[in-house]
N, C-alpha and C positions, 0 to 999 in steps of 0.2 A: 499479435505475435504469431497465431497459426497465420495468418496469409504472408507471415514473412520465414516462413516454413519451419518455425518452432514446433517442435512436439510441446505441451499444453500440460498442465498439472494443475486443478483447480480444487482448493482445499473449500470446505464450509463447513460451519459448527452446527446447521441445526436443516437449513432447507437442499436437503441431497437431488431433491426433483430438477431444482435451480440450477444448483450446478452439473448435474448428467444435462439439460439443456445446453448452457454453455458448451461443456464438452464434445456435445454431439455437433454443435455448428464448428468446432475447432478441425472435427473431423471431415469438414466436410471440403475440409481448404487440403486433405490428403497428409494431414499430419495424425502422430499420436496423440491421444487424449487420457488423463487420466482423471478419475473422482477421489478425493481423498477426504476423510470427514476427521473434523476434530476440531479444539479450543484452542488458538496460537498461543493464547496466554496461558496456557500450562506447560510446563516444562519438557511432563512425560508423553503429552500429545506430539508436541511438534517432533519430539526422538522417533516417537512411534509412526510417524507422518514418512520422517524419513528414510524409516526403514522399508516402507511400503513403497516409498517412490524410487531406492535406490536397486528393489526389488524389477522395476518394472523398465527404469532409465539407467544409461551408464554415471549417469549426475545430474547436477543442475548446473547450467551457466549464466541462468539469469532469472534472479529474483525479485518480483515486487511485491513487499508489504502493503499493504494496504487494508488490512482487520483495522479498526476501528468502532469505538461506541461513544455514544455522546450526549449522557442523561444531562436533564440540567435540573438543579436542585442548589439553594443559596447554600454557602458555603459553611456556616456554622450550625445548619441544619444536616451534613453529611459525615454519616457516620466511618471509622478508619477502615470499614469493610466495604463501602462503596466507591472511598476511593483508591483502594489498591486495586479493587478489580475493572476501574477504568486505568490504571496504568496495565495493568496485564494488560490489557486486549492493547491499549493504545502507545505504550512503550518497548515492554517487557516483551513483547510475541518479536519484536525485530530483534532482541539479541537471541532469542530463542532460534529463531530461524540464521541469522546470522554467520552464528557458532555451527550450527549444524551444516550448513553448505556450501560456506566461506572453503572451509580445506578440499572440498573439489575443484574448486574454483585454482587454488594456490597451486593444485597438481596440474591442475590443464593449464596455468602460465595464461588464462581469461577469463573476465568475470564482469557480470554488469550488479551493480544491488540498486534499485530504485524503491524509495519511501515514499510513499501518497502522506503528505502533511497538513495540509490547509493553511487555511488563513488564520485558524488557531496560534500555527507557527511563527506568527506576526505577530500580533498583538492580542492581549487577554480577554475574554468574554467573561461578560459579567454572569453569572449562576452556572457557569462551566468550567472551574476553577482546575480541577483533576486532567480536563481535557488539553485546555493550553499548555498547562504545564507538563503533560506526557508530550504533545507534539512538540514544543521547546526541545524537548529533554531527545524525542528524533530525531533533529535536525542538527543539534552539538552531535549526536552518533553517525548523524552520515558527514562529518564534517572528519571528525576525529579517524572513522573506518578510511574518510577517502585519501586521509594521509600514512594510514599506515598501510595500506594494503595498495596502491598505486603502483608501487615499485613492481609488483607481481599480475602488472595485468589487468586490475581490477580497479573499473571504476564506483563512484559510489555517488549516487544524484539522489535530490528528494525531489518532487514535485507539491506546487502549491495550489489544490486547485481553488476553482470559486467556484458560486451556487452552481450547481450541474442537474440539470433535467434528468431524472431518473424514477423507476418504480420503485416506492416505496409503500410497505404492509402500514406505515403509521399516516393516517391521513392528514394529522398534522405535521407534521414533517414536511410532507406534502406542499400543503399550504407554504408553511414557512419559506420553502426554497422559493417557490413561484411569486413570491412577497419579495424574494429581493432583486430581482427586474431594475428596480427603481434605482437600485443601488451602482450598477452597473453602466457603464458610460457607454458602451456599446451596443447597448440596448435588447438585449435577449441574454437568456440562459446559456449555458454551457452545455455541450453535449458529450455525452461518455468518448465518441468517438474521436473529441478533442485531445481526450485526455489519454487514452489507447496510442494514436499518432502521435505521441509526445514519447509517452515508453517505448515507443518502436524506437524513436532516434536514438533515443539514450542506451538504449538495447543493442545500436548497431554499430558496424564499426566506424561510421562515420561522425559517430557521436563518442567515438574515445577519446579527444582531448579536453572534454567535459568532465569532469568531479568534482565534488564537494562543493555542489552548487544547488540552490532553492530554486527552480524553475517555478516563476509564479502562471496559471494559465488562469486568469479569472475576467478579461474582456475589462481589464481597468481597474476594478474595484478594488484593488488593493495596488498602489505602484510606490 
C-alpha cells in the first residue's frame, strides 16, 4: 500500500516494536505512517483506534482485516470463553472496524474493505471448530457488505490465502506451515508479498469491478 503511495495505519495488540518496524519501512516509500495499539475484538478499542487515526488522517479509504487467532483444541474440550474470544479476534473485529470507517467511506463516494479469510473459509478443520466458523461467518459479511454498500463506491473482497512463509514467535506454527509444501501443487510456500500484490489490486481502481468475491491465493491447494 505505502509504494502505491497509501499513507499506512498499522494497528497491533501486544508487539508495538513490530509494527513501528513495519511503519518505519512504509515511510520510507515517502508516505505517512501511523502505530496504533489495541484488541480489534473489543468494541472500545477499535472506537478508540479510530479516534486516534481520524486525529492524525482526514479517513480511511481502504481497510484490511486481517487480526486473526487460531488455537486448536477438540471441540467438546472448549470452553464458551475460548470460543467467543476466537470469534472476537476472528469475526467480530470486522464489523467492529467495518461500522467504524465504512461511513467515511460512504462520504467520500469510495471505498475498498478487504478480509484476509483462509482456507478455513472453505472447509472445516478438525480441532479448530471456533476458527472456521468465524471465517465462514467473514466471508457471508463481505458477501452481504459488498451488496449493500456497492451502490456508494465501495467494494468489498476477501482474500483466501494458503500456507504463507512468514515469522512466527510459535516454533510450531512454524513447522506446521513449512509441512505443508506437500500439499501444494505448485511446489513452495506463499510469500507475504503475494498476498500484499493482491490487496494492492483490490485496493485499486483497477480492481473496482471486483466485489463480493473470495480471492483464493494458495498455489493450488485449495481450487
Amino acid at each position: 500500500m505505502a509504494h502505491r503511495g497509501c499513507n499506512v495505519v498499522v494497528n497491533g495488540s501486544s508487539d508495538e516494536g513490530a509494527c513501528e518496524a513495519v511503519a518505519e519501512e512504509a515511510r520510507s516509500h515517502g508516505v505517512g505512517a501511523q502505530v496504533t495499539m489495541g484488541d480489534v475484538g473489543q468494541a472500545d478499542d477499535v472506537r478508540r483506534i479510530g479516534e486516534m487515526i481520524f486525529q492524525e488522517f482526514d479517513g480511511v479509504d481502504i481497510l484490511v482485516n486481517n487480526a486473526a487467532v487460531r488455537p486448536e483444541k477438540p471441540f467438546l474440550e472448549m470452553t464458551a470463553t475460548e470460543w467467543h474470544s476466537v470469534l472476537d479476534v476472528d469475526l467480530h473485529a470486522a464489523f467492529y472496524t467495518c461500522q467504524t470507517f465504512l461511513p467515511c467511506m460512504i462520504e467520500n463516494g469510495w471505498g475498498r474493505v478487504i478480509n484476509i479469510t483462509g482456507m478455513n473459509a472453505i472447509h472445516g478443520y478438525q480441532g479448530r471448530a471456533p476458527v472456521s466458523a468465524a471465517k465462514h461467518g467473514l466471508w457471508g459479511l463481505t458477501k452481504a457488505l459488498a451488496k449493500e454498500f456497492g451502490a456508494g463506491g465501495i467494494t468489498v473482497n476477501a482474500i483466501s490465502p494458503g500456507p504463507i512463509r512468514s515469522e512466527h514467535t510459535d516454533p510450531e506454527m512454524t513447522r506446521h506451515i513449512e509441512g505443508q509444501v506437500t500439499r501444494i501443487p505448485v511446489g513452495h510456500l506463499g510469500e507475504p508479498e503475494h498476498i500484499a500484490s493482491l490487496c494492492g489490486y483490490l485496493a485499486s481502481d483497477d480492481g473496482g469491478f471486483v466485489s463480493g468475491q473470495m480471492i483464493g491465493c494458495n498455489g493450488a491447494a485449495e481450487t
